[in-house]
N, CA, C and O atoms as a GROMACS GRO file, in nm:
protein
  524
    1UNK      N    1  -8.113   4.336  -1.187
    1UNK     CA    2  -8.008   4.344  -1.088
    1UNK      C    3  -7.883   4.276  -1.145
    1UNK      O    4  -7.895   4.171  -1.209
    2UNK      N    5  -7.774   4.327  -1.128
    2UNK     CA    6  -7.603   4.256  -1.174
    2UNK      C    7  -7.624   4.130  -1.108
    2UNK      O    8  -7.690   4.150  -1.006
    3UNK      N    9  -7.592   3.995  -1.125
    3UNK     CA   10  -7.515   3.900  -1.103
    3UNK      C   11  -7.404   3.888  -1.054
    3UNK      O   12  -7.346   3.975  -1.119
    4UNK      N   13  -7.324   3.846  -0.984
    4UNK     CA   14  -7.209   3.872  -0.969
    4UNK      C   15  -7.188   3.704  -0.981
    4UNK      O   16  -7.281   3.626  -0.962
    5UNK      N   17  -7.030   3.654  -1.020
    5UNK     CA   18  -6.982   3.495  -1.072
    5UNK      C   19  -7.057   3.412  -1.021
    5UNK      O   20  -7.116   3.332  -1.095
    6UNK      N   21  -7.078   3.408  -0.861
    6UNK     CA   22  -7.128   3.320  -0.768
    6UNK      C   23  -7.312   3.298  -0.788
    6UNK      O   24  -7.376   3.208  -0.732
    7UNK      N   25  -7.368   3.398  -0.876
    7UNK     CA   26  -7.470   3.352  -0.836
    7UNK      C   27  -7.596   3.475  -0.808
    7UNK      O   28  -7.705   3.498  -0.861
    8UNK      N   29  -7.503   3.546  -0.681
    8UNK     CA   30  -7.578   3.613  -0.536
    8UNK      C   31  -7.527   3.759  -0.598
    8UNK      O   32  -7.432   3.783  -0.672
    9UNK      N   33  -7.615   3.837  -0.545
    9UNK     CA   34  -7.650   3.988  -0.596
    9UNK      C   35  -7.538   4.045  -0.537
    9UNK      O   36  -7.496   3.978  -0.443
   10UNK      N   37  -7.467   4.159  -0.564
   10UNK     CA   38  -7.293   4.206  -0.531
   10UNK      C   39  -7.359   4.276  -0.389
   10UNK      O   40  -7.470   4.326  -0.369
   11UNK      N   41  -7.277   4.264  -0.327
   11UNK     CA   42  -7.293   4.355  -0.226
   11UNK      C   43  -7.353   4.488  -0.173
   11UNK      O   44  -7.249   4.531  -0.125
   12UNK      N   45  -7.445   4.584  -0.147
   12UNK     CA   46  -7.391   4.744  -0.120
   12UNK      C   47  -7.289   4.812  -0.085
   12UNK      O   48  -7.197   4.773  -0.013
   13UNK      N   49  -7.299   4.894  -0.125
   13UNK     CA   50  -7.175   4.991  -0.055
   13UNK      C   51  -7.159   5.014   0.068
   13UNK      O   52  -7.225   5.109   0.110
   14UNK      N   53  -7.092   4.958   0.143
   14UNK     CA   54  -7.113   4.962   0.275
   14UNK      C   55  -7.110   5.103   0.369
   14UNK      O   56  -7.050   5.194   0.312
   15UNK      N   57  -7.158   5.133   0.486
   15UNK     CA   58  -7.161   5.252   0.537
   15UNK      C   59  -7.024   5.374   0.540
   15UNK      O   60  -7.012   5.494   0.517
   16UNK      N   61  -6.920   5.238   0.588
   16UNK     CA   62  -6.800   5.290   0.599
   16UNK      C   63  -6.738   5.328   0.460
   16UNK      O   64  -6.652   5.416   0.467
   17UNK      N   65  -6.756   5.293   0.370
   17UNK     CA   66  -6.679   5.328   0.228
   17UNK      C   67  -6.772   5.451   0.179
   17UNK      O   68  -6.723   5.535   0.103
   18UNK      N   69  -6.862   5.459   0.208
   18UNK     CA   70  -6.951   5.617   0.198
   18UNK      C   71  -6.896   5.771   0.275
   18UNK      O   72  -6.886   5.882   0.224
   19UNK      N   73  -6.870   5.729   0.402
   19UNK     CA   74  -6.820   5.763   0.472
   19UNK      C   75  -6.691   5.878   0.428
   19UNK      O   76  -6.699   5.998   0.406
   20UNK      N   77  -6.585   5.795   0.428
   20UNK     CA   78  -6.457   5.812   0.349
   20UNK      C   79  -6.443   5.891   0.234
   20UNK      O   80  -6.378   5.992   0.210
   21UNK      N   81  -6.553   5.789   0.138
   21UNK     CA   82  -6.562   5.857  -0.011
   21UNK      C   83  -6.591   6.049  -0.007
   21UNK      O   84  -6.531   6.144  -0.057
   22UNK      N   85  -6.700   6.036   0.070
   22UNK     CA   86  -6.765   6.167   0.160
   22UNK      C   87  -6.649   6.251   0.193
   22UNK      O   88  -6.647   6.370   0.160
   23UNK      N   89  -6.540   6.186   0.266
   23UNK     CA   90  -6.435   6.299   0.378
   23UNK      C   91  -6.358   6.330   0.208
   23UNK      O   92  -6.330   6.443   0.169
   24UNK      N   93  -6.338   6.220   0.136
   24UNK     CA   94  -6.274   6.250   0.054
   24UNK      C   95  -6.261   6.375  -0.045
   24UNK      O   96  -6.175   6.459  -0.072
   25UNK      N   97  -6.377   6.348  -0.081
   25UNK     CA   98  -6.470   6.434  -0.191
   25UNK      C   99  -6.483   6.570  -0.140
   25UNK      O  100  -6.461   6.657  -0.224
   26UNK      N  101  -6.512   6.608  -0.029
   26UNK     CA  102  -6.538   6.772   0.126
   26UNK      C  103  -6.382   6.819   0.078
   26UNK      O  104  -6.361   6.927   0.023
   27UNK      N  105  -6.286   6.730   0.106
   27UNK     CA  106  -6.164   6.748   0.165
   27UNK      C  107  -6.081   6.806   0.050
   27UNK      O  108  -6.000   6.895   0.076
   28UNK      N  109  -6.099   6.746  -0.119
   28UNK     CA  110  -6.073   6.843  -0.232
   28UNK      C  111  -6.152   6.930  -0.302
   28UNK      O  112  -6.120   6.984  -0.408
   29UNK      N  113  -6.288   6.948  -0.226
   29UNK     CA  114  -6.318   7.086  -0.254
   29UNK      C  115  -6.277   7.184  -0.133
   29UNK      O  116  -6.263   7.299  -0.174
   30UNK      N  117  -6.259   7.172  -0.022
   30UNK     CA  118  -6.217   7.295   0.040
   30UNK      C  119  -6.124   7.211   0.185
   30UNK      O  120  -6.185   7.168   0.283
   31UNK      N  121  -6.042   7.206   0.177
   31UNK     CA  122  -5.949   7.158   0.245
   31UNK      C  123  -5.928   7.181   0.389
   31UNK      O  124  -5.889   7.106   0.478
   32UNK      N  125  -5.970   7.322   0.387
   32UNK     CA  126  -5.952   7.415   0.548
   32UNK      C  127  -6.065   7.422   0.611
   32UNK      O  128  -6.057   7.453   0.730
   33UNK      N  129  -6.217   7.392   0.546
   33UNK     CA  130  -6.342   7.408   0.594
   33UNK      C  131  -6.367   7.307   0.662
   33UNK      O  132  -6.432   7.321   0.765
   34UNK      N  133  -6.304   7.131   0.608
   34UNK     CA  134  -6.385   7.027   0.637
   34UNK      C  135  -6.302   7.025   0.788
   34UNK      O  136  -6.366   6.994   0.888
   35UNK      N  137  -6.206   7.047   0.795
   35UNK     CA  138  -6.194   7.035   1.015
   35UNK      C  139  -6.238   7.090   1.093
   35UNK      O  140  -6.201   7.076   1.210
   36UNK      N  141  -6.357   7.193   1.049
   36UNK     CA  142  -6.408   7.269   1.142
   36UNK      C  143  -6.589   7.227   1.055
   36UNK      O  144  -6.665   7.324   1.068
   37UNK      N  145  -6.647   7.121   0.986
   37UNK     CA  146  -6.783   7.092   0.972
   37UNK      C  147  -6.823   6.988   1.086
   37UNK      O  148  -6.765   6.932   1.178
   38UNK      N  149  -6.936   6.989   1.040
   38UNK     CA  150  -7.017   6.909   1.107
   38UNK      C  151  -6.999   6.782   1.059
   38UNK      O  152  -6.991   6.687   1.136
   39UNK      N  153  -6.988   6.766   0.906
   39UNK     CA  154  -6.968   6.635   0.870
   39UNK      C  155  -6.843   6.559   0.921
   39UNK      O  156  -6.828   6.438   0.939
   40UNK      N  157  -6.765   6.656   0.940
   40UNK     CA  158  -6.618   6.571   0.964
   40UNK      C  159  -6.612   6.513   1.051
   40UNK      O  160  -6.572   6.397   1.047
   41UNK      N  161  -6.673   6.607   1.229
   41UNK     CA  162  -6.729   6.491   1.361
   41UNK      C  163  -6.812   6.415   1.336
   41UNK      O  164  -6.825   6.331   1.425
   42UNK      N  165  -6.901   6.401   1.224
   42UNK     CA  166  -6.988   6.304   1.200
   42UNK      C  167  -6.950   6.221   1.193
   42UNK      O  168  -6.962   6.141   1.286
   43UNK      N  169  -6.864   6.184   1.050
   43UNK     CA  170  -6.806   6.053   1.020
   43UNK      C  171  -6.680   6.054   1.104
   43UNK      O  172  -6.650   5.935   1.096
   44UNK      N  173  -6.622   6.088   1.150
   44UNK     CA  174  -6.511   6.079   1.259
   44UNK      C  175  -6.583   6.008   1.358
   44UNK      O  176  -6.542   5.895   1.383
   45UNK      N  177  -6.688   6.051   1.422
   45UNK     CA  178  -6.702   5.949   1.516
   45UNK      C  179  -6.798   5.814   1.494
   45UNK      O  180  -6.813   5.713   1.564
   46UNK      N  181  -6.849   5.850   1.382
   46UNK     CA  182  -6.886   5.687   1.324
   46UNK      C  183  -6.817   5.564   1.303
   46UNK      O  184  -6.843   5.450   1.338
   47UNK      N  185  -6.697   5.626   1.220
   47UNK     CA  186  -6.615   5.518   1.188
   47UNK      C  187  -6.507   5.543   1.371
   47UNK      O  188  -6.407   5.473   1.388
   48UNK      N  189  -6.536   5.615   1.447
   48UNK     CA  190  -6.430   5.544   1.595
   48UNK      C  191  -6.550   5.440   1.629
   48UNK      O  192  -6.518   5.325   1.657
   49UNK      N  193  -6.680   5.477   1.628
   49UNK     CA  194  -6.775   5.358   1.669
   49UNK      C  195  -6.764   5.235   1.601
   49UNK      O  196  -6.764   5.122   1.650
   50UNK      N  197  -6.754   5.263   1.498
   50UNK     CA  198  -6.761   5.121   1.420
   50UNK      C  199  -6.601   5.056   1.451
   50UNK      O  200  -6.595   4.935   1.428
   51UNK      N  201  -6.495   5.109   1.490
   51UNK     CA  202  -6.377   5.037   1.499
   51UNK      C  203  -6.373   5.004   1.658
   51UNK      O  204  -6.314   4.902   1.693
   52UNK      N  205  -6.423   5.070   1.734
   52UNK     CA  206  -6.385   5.050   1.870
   52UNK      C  207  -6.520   4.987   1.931
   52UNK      O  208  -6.514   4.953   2.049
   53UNK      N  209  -6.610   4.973   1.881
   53UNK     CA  210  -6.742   4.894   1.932
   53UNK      C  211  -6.762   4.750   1.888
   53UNK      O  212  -6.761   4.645   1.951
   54UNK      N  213  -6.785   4.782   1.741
   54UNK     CA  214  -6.834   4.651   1.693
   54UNK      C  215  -6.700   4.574   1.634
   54UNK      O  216  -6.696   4.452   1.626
   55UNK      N  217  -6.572   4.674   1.588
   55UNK     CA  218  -6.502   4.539   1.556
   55UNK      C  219  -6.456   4.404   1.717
   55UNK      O  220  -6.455   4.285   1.747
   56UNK      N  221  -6.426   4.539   1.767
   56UNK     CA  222  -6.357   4.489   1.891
   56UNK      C  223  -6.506   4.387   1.972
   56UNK      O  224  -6.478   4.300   2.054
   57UNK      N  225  -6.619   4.408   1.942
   57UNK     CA  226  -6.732   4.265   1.984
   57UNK      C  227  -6.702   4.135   1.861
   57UNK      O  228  -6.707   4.012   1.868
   58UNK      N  229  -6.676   4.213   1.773
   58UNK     CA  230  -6.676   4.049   1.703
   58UNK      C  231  -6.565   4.032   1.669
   58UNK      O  232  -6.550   3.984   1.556
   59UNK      N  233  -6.456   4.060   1.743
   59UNK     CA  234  -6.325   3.983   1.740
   59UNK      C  235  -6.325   3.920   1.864
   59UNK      O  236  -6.233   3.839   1.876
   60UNK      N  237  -6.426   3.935   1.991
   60UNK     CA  238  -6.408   3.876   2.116
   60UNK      C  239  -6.523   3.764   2.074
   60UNK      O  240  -6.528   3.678   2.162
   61UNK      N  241  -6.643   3.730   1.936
   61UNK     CA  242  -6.710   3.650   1.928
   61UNK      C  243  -6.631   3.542   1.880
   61UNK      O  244  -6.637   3.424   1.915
   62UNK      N  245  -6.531   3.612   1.767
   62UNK     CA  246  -6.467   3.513   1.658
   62UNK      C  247  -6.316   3.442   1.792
   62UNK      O  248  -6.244   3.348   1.758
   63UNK      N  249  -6.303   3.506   1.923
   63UNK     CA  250  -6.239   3.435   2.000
   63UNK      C  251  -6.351   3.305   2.049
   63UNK      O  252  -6.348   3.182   2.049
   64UNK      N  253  -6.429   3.389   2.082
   64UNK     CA  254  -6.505   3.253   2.176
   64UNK      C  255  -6.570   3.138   2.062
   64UNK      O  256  -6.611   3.036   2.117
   65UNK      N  257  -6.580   3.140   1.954
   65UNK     CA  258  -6.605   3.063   1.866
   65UNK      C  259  -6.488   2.979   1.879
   65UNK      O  260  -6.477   2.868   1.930
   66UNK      N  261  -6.414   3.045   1.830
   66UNK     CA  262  -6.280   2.963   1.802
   66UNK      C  263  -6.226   2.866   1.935
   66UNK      O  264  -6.188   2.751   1.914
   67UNK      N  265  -6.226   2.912   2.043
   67UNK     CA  266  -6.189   2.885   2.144
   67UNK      C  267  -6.228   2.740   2.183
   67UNK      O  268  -6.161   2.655   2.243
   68UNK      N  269  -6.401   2.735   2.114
   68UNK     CA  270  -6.458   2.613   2.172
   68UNK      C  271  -6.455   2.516   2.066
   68UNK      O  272  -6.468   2.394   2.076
   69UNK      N  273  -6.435   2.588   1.962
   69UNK     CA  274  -6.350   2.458   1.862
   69UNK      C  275  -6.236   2.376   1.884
   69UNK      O  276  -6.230   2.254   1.865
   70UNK      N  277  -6.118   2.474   1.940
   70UNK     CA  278  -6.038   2.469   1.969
   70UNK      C  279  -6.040   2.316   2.094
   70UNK      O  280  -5.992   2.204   2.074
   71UNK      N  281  -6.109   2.364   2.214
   71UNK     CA  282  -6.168   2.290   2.311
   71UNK      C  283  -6.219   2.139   2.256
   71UNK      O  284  -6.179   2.027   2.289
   72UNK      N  285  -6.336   2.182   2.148
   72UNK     CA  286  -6.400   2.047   2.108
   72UNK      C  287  -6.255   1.885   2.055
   72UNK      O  288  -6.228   1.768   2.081
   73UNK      N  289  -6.196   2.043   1.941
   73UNK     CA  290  -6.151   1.913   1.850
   73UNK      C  291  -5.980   1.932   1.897
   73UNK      O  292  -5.894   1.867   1.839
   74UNK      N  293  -5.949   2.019   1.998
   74UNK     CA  294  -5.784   1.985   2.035
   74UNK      C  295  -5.648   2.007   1.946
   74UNK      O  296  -5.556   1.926   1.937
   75UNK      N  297  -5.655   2.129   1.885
   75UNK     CA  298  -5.603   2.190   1.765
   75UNK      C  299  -5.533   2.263   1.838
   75UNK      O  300  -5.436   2.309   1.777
   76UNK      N  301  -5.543   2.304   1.975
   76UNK     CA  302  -5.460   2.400   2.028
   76UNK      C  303  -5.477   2.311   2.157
   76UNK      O  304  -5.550   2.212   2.158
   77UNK      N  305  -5.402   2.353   2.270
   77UNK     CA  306  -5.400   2.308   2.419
   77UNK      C  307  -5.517   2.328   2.473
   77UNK      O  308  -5.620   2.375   2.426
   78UNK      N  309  -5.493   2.291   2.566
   78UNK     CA  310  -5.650   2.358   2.599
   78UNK      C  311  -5.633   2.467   2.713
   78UNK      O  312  -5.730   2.516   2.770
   79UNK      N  313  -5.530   2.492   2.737
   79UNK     CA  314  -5.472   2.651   2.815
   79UNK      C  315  -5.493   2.759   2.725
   79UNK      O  316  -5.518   2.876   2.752
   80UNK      N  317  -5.480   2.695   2.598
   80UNK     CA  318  -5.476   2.859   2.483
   80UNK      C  319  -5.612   2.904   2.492
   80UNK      O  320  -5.651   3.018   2.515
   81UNK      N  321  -5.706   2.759   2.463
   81UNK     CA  322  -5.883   2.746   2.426
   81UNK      C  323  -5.895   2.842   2.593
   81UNK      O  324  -5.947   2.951   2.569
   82UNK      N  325  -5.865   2.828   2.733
   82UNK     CA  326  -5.905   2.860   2.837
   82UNK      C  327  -5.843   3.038   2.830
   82UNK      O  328  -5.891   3.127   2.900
   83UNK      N  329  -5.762   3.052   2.761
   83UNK     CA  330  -5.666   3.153   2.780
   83UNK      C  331  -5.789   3.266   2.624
   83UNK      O  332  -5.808   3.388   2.620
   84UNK      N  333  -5.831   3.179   2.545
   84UNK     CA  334  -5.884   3.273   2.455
   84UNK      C  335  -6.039   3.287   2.516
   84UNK      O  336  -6.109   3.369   2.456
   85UNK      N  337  -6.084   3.235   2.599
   85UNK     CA  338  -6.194   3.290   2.662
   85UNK      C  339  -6.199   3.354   2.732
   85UNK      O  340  -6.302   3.420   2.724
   86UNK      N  341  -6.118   3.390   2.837
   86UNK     CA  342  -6.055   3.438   2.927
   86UNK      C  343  -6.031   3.619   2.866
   86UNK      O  344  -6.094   3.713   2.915
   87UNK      N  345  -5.945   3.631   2.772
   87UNK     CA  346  -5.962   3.747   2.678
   87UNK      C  347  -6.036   3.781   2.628
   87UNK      O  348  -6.037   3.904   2.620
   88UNK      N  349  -6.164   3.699   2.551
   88UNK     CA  350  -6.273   3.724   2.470
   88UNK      C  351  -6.387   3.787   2.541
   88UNK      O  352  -6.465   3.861   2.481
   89UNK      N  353  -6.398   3.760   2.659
   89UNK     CA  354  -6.477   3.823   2.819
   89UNK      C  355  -6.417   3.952   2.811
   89UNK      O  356  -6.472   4.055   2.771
   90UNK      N  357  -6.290   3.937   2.857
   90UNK     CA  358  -6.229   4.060   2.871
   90UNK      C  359  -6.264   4.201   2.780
   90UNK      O  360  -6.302   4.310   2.822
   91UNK      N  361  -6.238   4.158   2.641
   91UNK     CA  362  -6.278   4.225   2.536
   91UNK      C  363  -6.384   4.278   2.533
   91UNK      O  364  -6.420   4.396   2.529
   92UNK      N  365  -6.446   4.156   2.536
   92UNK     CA  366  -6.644   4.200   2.468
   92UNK      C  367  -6.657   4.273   2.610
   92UNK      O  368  -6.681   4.390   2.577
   93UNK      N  369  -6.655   4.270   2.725
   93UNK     CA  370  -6.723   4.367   2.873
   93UNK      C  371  -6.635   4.471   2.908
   93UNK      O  372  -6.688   4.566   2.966
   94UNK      N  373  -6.507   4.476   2.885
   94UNK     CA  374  -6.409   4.582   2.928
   94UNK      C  375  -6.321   4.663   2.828
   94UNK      O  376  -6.224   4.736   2.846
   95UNK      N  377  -6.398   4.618   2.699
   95UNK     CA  378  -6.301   4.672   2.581
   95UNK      C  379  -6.313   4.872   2.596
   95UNK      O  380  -6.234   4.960   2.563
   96UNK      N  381  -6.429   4.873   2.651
   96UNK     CA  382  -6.499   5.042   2.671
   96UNK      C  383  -6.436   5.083   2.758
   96UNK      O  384  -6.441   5.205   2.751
   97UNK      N  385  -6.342   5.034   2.889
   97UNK     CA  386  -6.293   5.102   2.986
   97UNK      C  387  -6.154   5.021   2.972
   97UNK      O  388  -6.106   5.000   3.084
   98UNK      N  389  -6.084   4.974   2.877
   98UNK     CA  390  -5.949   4.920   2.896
   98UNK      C  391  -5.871   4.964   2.772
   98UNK      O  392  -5.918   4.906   2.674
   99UNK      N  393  -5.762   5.050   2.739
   99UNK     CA  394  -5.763   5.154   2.620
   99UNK      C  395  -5.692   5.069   2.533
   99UNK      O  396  -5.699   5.081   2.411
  100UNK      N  397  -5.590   4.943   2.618
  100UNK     CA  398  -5.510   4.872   2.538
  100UNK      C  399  -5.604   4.723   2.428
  100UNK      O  400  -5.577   4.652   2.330
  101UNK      N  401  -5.724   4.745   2.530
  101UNK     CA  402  -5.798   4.630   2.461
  101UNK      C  403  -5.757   4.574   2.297
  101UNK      O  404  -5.739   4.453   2.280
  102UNK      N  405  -5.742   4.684   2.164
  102UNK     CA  406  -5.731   4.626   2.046
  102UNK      C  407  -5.656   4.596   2.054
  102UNK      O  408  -5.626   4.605   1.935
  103UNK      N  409  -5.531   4.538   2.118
  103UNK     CA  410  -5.429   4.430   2.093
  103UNK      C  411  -5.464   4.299   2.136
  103UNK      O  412  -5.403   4.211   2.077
  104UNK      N  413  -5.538   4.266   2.216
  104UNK     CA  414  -5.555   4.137   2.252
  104UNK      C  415  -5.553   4.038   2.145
  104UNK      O  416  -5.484   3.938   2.127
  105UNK      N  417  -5.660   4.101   2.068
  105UNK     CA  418  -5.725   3.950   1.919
  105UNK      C  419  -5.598   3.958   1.847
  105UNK      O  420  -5.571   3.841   1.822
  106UNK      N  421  -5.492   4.045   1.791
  106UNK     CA  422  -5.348   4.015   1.741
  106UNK      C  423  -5.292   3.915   1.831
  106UNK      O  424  -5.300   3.794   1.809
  107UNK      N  425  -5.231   3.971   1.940
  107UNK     CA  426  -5.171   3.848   2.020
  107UNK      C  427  -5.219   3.729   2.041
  107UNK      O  428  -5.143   3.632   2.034
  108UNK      N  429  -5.327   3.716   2.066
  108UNK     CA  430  -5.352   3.592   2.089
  108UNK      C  431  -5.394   3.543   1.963
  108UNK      O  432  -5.351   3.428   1.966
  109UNK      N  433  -5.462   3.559   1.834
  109UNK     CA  434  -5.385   3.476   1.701
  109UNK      C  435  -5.288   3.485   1.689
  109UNK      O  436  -5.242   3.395   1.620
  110UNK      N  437  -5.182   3.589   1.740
  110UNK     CA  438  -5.055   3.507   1.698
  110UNK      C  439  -4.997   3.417   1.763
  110UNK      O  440  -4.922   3.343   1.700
  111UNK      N  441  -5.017   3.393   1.925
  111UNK     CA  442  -5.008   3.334   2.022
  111UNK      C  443  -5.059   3.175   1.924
  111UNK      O  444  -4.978   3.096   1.875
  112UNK      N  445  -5.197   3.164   1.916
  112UNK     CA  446  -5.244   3.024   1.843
  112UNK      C  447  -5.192   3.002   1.713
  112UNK      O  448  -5.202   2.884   1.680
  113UNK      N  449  -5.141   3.074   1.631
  113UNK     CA  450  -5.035   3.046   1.502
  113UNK      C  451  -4.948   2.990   1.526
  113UNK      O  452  -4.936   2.879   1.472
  114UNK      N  453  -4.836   3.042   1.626
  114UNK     CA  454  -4.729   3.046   1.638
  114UNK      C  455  -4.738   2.872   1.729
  114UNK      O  456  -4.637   2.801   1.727
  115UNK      N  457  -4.876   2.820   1.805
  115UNK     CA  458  -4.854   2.708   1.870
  115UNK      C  459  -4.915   2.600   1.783
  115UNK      O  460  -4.910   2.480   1.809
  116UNK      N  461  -4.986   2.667   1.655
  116UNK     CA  462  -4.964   2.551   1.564
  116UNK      C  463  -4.884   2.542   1.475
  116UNK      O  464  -4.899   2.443   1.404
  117UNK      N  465  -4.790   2.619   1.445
  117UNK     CA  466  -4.650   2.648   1.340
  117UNK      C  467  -4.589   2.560   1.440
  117UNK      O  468  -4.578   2.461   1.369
  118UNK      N  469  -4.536   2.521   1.565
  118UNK     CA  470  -4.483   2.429   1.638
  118UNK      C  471  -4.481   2.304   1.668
  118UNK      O  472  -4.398   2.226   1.716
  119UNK      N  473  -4.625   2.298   1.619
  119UNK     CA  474  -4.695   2.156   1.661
  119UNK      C  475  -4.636   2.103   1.495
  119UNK      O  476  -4.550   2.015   1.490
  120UNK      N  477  -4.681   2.152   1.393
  120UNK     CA  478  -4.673   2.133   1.264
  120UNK      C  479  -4.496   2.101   1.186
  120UNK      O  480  -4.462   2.039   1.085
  121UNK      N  481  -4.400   2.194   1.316
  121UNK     CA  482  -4.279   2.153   1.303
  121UNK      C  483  -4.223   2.055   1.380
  121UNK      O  484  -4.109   2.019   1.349
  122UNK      N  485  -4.294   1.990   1.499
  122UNK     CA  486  -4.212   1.869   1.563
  122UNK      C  487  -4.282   1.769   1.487
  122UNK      O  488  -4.255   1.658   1.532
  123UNK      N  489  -4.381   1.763   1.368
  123UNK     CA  490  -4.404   1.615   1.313
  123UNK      C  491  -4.460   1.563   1.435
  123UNK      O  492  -4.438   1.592   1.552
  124UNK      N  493  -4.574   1.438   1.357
  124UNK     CA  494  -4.638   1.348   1.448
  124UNK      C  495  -4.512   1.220   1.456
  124UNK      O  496  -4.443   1.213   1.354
  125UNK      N  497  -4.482   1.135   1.552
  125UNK     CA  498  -4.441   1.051   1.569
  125UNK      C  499  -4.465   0.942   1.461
  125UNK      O  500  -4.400   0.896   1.367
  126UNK      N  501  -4.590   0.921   1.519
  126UNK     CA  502  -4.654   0.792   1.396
  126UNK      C  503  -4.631   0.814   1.263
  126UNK      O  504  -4.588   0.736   1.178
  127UNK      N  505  -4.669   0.948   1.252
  127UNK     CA  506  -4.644   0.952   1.107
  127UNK      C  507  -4.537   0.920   1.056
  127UNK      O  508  -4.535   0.851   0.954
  128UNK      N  509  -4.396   0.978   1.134
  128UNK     CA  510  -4.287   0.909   1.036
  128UNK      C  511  -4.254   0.742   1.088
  128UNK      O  512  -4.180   0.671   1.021
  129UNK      N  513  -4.301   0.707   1.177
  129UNK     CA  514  -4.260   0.584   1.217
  129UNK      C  515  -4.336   0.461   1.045
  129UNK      O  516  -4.283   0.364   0.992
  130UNK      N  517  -4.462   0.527   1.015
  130UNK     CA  518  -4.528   0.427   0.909
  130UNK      C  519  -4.382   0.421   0.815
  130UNK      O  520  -4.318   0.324   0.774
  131UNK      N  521  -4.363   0.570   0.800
  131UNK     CA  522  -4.263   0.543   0.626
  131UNK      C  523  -4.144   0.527   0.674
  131UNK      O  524  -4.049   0.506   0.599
   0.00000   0.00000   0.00000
């Protein structure tokens, strides 16, 4: 088996890069056939499953993770931590019947960027008071 730098055996090819490679490969041998195969709704609706199911669950996990970090150690307010659970519910149970759902996990990291790019520009007090 390859090695890869780290150690640990390289990856597989994952489903989705098969996928693609697949539409790819159909698509310069006959250009006009592959929108009317079977393969093309195949992987067409695989990869909408895989973008609209599972990313959109584990961007509402990687909220609620974050959220209670957030909560534990006070890196954000704790309106944002209440405000990213609040969405992460939303997401993971209503992402199937709410069409705007994939914007949430953008906004609200940028929402928590943008309130630690703030925090990070008013300086701690103490800190400059030592020097």
């Amino acid at each position: 088996m390859i090695q890869s730098t780290f150690g640990a055996p390289p990856y597989p090819i994952l489903p989705g890069r098969a996928y693609r490679a697949g539409l790819l490969v159909a698509f310069a041998a006959a250009p006009a056939e592959l929108i009317n195969s079977a393969t093309y709704y195949f992987a067409r609706a695989a990869v909408y499953n895989a973008v609209n199911i599972y990313m959109t669950k584990m961007a509402s996990v990687f909220m609620l993770s974050t959220s209670t970090v957030a909560i534990c150690t006070g890196f954000t307010p704790r309106w944002l931590a209440i405000l990213g659970y609040a969405l992460a519910l939303m997401v993971l149970f209503g992402s199937y019947h709410i069409a705007w759902s994939f914007v949430v996990f953008p906004l609200w990291v940028f929402l928590v960027s943008v309130q630690i790019l703030l925090e990070n520009m008013r300086g701690r007090p103490e800190a400059a008071a030592e020097t």
